[in-house]
Backbone bond lengths (Angstrom), bond angles and torsions (degrees), N, CA, C in turn:
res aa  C-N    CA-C-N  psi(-1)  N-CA   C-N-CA  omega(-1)  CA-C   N-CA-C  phi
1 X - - - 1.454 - - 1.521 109.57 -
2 X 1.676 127.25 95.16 1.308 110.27 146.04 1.293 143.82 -31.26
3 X 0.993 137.11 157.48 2.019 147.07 156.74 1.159 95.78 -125.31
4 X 1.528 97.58 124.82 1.822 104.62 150.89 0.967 101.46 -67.85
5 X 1.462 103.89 141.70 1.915 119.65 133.08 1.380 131.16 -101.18
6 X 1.169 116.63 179.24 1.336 129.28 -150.59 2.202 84.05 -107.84
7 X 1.043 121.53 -14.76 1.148 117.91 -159.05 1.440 105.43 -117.16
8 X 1.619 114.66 132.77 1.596 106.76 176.49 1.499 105.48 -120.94
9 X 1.451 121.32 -177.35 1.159 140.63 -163.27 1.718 106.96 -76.18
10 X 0.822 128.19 128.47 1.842 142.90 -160.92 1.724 113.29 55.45
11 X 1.062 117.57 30.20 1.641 134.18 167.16 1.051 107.28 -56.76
12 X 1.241 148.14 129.46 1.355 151.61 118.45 1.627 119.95 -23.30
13 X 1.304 123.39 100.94 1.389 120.14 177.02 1.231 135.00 -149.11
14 X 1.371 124.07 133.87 1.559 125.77 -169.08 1.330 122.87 -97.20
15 X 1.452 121.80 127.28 1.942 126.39 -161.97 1.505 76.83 -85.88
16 X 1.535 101.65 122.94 1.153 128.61 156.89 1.598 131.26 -57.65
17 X 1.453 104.25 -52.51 1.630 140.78 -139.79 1.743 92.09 -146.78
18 X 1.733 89.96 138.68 1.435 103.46 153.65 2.189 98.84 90.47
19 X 1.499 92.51 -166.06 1.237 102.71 -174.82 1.685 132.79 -40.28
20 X 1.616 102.59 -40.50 1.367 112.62 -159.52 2.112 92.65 -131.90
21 X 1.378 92.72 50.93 1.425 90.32 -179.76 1.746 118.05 -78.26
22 X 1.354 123.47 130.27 1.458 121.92 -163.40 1.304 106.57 97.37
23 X 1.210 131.96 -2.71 1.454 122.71 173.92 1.291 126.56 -88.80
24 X 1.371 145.01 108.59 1.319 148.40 162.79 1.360 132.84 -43.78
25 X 1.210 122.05 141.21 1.704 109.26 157.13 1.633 98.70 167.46
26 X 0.969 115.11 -177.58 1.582 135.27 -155.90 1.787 105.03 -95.54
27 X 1.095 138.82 93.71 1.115 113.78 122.96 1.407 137.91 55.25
28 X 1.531 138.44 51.29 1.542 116.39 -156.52 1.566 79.28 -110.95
29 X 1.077 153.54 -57.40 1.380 149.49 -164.76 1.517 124.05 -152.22
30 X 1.774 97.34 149.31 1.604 91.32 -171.37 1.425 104.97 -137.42
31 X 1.483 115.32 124.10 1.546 140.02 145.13 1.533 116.08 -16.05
32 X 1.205 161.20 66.12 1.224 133.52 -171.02 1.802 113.08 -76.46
33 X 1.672 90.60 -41.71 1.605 110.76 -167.41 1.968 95.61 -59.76
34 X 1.246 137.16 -11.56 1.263 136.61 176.52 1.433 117.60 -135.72
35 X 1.744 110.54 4.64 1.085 108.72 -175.92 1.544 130.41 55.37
36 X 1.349 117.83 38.02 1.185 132.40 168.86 1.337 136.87 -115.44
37 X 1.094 126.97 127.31 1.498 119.38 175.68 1.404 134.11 -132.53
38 X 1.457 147.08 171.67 1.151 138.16 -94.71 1.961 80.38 -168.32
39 X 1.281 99.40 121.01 1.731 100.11 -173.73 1.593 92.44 -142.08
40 X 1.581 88.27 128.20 1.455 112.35 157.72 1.792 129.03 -28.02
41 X 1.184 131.01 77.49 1.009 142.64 162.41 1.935 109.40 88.81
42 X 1.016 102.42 28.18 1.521 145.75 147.22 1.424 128.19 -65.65
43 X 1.857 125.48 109.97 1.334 93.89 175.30 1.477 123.85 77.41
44 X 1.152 119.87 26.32 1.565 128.29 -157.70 2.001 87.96 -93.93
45 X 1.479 99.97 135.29 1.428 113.65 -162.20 1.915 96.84 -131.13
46 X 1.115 111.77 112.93 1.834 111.40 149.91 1.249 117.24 -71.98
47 X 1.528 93.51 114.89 1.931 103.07 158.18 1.709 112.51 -115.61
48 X 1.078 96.33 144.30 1.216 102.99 178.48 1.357 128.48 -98.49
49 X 1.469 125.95 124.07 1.781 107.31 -141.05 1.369 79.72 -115.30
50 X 1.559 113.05 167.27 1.814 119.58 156.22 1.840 93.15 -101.66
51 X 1.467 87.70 170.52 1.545 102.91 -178.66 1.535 114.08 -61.83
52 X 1.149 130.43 114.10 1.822 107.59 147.09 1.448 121.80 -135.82
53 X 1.234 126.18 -165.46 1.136 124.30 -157.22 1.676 113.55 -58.03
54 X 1.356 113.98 -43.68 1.217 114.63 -172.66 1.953 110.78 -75.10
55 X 1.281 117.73 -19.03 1.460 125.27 173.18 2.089 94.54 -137.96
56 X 0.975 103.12 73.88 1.500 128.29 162.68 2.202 103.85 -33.49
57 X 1.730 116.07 -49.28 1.222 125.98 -160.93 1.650 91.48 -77.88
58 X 1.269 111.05 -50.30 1.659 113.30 171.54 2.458 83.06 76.94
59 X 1.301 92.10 174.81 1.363 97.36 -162.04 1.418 135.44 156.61
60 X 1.125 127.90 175.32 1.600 126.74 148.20 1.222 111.18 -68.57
61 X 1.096 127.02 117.75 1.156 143.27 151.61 1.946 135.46 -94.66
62 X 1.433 118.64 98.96 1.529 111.16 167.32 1.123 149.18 -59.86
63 X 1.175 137.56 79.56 1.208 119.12 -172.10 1.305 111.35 -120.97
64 X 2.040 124.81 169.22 1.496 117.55 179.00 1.836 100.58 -80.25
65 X 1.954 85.06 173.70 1.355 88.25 -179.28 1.128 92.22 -142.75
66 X 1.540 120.70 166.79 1.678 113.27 -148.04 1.691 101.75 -92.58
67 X 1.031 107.92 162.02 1.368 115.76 163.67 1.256 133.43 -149.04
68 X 2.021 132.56 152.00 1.558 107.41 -134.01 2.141 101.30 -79.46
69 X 0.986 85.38 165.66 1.188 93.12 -168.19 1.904 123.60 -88.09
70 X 2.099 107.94 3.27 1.049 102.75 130.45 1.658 137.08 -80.00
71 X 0.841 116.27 55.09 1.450 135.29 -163.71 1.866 122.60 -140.20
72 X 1.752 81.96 -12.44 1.469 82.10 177.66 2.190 98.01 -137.37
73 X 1.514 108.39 -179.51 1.707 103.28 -167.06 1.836 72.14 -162.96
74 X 1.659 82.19 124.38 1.495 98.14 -174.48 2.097 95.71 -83.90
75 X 1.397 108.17 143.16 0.948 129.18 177.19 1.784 118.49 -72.71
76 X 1.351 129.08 133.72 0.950 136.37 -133.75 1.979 88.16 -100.40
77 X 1.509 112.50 127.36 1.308 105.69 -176.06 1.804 113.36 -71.27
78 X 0.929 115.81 -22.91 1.897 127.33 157.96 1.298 114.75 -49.13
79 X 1.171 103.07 -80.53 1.633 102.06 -152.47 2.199 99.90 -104.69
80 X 1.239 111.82 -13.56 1.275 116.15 164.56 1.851 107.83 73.99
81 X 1.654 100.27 29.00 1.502 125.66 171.95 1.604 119.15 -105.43
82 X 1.160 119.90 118.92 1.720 126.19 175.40 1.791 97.22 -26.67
83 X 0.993 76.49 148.49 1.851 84.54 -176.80 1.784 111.21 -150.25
84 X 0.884 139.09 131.64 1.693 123.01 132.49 1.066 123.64 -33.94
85 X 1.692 122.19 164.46 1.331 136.44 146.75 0.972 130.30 -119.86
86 X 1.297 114.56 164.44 1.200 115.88 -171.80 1.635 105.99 -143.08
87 X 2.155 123.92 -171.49 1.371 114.32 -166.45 1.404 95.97 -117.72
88 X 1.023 131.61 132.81 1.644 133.18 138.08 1.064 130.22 -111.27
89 X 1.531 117.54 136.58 1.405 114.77 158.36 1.740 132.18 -113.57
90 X 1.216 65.23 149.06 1.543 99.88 -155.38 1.997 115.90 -89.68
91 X 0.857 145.47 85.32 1.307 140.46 165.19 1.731 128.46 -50.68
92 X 1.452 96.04 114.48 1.740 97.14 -158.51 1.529 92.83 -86.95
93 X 1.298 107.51 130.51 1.208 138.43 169.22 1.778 113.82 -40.44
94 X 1.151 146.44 -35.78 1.201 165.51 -83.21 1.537 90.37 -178.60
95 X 0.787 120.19 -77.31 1.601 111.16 -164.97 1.478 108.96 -122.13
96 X 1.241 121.16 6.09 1.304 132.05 -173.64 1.567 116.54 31.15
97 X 1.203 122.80 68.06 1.488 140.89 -173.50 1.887 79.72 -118.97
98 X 1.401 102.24 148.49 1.749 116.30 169.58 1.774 92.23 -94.59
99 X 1.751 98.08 139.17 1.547 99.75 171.71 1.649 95.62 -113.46
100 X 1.542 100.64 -175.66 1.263 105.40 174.05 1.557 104.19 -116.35
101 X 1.287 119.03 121.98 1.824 125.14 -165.66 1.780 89.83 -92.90
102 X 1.170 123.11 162.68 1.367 117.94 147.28 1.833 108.77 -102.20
103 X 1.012 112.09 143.94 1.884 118.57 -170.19 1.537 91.63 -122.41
104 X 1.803 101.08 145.13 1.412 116.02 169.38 1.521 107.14 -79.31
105 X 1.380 122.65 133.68 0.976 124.80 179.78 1.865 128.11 -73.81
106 X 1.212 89.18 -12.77 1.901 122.16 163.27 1.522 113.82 -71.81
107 X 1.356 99.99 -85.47 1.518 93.30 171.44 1.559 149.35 -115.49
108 X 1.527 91.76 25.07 0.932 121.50 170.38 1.864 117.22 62.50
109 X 1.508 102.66 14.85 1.615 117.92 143.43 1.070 130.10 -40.14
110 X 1.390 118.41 131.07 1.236 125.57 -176.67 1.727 128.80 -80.79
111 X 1.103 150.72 97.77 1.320 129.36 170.68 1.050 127.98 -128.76
């Protein structure tokens, strides 16, 4: 079973809620089937690797770890304020098929 989200892949978005609330960053990947996603310097986790062939030094290693994605409110490309979304459609000029836009619920920007 998928879940939509409200959030896509290179989004601008701010953690609302939880550990790292007020923190910014981009978007690197998104969960739909669990509704989770994966933020740019967000969530930063130590693992501790052994050596092998492909990382020979073996180590601590940082990387993020996902988190759910009511937890974050994508940032508004206008005014650069947490926002909702919302759906519009949109009629493409070109082939005149209706798309579905996502709209800021602030200022009613399109992206």
């Amino acid at each position: 079973m998928s879940v939509q989200t409200h959030i896509k892949k290179n989004d601008q978005v701010v953690v609302i809620s939880g550990n790292f609330k007020g923190k910014k960053g981009k978007v690197l990947k998104v969960f739909p089937e669990t509704g989770r996603v994966i933020i740019e310097g967000v969530n930063v986790r130590k693992r501790h690797t052994r050596p092998t062939q492909k990382n020979p030094q073996g180590g601590i290693v940082q990387k993020e770890v996902p988190i759910h994605a009511s937890n974050v409110m994508v940032l508004d490309p206008k005014s650069g304020e947490p926002t909702r979304t919302g759906r519009a459609h949109v009629r493409d000029a070109s082939s005149g098929k209706r798309k579905s836009m996502r709209v800021s619920r602030a200022t009613g920007e399109m992206f």
